[in-house]
C-alpha positions in Angstrom: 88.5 82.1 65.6 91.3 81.6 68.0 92.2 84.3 70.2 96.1 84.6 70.2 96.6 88.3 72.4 95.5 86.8 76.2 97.0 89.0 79.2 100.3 86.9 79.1 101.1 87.8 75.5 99.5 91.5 76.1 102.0 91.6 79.1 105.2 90.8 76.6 103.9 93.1 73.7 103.8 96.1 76.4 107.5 94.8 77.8 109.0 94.9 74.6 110.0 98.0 73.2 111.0 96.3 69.8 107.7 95.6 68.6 105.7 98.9 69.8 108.5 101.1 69.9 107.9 102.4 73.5 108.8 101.4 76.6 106.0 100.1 79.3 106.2 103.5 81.3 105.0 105.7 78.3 102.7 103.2 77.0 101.0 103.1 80.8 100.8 106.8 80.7 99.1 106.8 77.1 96.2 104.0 78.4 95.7 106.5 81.3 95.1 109.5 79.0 93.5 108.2 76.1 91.4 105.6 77.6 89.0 108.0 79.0 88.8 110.2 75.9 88.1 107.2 74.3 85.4 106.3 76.8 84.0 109.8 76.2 83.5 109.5 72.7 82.5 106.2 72.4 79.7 107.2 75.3 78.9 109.9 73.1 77.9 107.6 70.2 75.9 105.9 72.2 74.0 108.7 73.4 73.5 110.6 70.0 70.9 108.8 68.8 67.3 106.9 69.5 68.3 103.7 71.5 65.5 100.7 72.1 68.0 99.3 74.8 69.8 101.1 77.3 73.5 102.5 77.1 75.6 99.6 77.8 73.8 96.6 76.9 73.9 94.0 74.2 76.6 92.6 73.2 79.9 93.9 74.4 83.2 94.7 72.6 85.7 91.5 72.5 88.8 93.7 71.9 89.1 96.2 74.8 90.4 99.4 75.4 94.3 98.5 76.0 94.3 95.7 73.0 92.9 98.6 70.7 95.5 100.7 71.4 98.1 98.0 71.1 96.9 97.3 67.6 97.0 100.9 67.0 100.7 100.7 67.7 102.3 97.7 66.1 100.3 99.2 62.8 102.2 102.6 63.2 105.5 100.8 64.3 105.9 97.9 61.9 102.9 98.9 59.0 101.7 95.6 60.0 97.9 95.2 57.8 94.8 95.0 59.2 94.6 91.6 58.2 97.5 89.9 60.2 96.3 92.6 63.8 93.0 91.1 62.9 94.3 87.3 63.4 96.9 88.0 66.0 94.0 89.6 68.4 91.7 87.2 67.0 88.7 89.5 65.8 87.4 90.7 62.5 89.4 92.7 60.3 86.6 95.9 60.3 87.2 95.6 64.6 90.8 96.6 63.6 90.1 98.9 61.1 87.7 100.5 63.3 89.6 100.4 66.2 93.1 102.5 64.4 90.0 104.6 63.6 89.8 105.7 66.7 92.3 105.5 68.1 94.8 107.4 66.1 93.2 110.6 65.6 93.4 110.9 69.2 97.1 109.9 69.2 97.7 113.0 66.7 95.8 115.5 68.8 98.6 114.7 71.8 101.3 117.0 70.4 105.0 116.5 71.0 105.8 116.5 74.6 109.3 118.4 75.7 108.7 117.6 79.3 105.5 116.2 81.7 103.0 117.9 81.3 104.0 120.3 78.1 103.0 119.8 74.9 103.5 121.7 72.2 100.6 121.3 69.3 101.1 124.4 67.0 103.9 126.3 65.6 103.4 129.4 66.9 103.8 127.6 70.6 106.9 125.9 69.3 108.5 129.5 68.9 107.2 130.7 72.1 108.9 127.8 73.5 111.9 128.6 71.8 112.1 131.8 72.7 111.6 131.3 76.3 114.4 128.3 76.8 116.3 130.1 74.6 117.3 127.5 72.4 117.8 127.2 68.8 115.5 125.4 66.5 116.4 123.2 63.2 114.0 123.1 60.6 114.0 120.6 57.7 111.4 119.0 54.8 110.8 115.2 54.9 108.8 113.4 52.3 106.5 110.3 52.9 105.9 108.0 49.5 102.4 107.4 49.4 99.9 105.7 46.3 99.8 107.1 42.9 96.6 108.8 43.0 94.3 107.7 40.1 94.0 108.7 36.6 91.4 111.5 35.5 91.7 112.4 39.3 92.4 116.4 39.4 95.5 117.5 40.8 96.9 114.3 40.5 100.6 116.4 39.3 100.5 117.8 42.6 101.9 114.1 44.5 105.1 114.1 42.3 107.8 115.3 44.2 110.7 117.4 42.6 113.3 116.1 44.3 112.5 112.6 44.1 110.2 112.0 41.0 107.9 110.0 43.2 104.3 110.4 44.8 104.4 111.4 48.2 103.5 113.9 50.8 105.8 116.5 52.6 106.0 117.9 55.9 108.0 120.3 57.7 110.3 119.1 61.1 111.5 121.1 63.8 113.8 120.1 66.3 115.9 121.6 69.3 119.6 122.1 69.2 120.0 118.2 70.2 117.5 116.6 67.6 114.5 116.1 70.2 110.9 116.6 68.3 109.2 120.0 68.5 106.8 119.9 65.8 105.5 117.9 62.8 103.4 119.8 60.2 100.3 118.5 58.8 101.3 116.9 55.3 101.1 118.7 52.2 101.5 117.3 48.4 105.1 116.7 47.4 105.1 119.3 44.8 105.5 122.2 47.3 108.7 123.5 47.7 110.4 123.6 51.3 110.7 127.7 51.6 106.8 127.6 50.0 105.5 125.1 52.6 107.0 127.0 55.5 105.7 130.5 54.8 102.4 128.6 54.6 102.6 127.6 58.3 103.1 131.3 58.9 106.7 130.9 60.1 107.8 134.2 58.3 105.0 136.2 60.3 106.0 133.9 63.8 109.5 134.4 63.4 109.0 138.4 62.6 106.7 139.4 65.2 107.6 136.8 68.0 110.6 136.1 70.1 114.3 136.2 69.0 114.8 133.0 68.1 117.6 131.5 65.7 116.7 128.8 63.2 118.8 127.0 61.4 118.2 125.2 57.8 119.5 123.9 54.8 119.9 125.9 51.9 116.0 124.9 50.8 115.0 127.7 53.0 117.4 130.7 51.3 115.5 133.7 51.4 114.0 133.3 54.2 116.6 135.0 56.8 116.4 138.2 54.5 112.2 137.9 55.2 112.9 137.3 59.1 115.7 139.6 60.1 118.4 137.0 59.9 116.4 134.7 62.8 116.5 132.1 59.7 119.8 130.8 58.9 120.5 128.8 55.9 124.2 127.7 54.5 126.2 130.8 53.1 126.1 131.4 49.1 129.0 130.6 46.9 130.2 134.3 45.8 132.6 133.1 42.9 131.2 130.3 41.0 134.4 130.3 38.8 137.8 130.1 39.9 137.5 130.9 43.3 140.3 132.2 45.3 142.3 129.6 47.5 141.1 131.9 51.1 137.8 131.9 50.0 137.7 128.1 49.4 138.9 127.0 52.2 136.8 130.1 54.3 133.6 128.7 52.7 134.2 125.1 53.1 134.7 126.1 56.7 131.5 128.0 56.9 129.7 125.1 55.4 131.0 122.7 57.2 130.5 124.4 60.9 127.0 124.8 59.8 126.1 121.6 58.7 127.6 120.2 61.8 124.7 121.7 63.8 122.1 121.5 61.6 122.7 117.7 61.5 120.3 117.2 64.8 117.5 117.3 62.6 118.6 114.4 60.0 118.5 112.4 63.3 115.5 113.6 64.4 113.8 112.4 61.1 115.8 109.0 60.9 114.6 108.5 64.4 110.8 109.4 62.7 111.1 107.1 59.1 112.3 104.3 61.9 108.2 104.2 62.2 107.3 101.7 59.1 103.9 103.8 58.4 106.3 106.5 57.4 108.8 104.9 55.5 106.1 104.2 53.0 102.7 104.4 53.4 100.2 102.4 51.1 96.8 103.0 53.0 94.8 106.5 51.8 96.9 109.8 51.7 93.6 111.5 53.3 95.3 109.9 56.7 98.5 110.8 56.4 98.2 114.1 58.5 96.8 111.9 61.7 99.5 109.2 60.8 102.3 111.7 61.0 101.4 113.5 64.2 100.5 111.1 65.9 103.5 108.8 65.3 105.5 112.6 66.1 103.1 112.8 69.8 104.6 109.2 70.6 108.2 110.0 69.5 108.5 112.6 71.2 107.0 111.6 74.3 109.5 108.6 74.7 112.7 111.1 73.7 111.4 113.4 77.1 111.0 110.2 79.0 114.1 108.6 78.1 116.0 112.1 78.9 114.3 112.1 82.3 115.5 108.8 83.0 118.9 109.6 81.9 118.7 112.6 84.4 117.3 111.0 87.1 120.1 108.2 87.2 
């Protein structure tokens, strides 16, 4: 088999932010954290079990380390299959597949980075973060289409989304006041409402015993500033459904309107997110959607705090 990836065309895959969606900065600083922990683990394979030869010999690996990763990216970035990484890096199609294997769970335990050196991984530390910068925080549900699971297969009602009448998988988003990534929830069937999903992340209880923090949302989430002391704010209700007073027209359309205008940072956020191919649709197994969706949320996010370092710095 040909090899076509040689340190020229790994040089131009790493310059080009078009086809892994980062720019050669953050994709140096992710071979310098994850190589190791890959290292580790893959040492740690080694070692678990009876060995007739010693660790390290026999035949080694033809795609290395940074090539792995690289492959790990273009899939997440462009959905590209296993099949075409597998002829491009000129290898076996089970080297890719066990090289996204590895490489992307450690991707989603990264966390989305708001500046060197801090990550946030949980939610709780999202409103801790919050409440110390004293920022607001947007929250809003995005779906992911994913297979129809088969038939006979329990729960299988459970995929259908309301809103959309397809099978997919939801997850919650929270941004900052200026749409960078904060957190991406672990995805859920489709079939759970927005307001349900949230109060099973515990925001009610975060929200209620933690900092004063505002958060804004659409009008999914009603019922939920009542349950928080107002730190959840959704769109205000329509009192008169019929024949509505001129003032209070035009006072709610302006209510509306003003707070759409700043809950709008989190429609970016997540156009910024669906910009990944592997979650504008994803046709692989749902079981990996949780991994796929945090870790392409770790990378995001970690080019949005270098980019606005950048920006400072010049």
């Amino acid at each position: 088999m040909i090899r076509v990836v040689g340190n020229r065309a790994r040089a131009a895959i790493i310059r080009s932010q078009r086809i892994t969606g980062l720019t050669p900065d953050v994709i140096a600083e992710l071979i310098a954290e994850i190589g190791p922990m890959w290292h580790e683990r893959h040492q740690a394979v080694l070692t678990s079990r009876p060995r007739r030869r010693a660790v390290g010999a026999g035949a080694k690996y033809k795609l290395v380390f940074v090539d792995r990763l690289l492959a790990t990216l273009v899939h997440l970035r462009h959905g590209a299959t296993h099949d075409v990484l597998a002829c491009w890096f000129g290898v076996d199609r089970s080297t890719i597949t066990r090289a996204i294997g590895e490489v992307r769970p450690l991707l989603a335990i990264r966390g989305c980075t708001v500046a060197p050196g801090i990550r946030l991984r949980t939610l709780a530390e999202v409103v801790d973060h919050l409440g110390a910068s004293g920022q607001t925080g947007i929250i809003d549900g995005t779906e992911v289409r994913v297979r129809r699971p088969a038939a006979g297969r329990r729960d299988r009602e459970k995929f259908i989304s309301g809103k959309n009448k397809q099978n997919a998988v939801k997850s919650m988003v929270v941004t900052d006041a200026i749409g960078r990534l904060l957190f991406y929830s672990p995805a859920e069937p489709a079939s759970c409402a927005d307001i349900t999903h949230a109060r099973k992340l515990g925001l009610v209880k975060l929200l209620a015993d933690g900092p004063a923090v505002e958060i804004l949302a659409d009008a999914g989430y009603q019922g939920l500033g009542a349950q928080t002391g107002g730190r959840v704010v959704t769109p205000p209700h329509r009192k008169f459904k019929k024949n509505p007073p001129q003032w209070y027209e035009e006072m709610y359309e302006r209510q509306r309107k003003a707070h759409s205008s700043r809950r709008i940072r989190v429609e970016h956020g997540i156009d910024h997110l669906k910009n990944w191919r592997s979650l504008a649709r994803h046709h692989g197994r749902r079981e990996y959607m949780s991994d796929i969706v945090q870790a392409v949320a770790g990378l995001l996010s970690h080019q949005q705090t270098a980019t606005m370092a950048r920006d400072t710095r010049t």
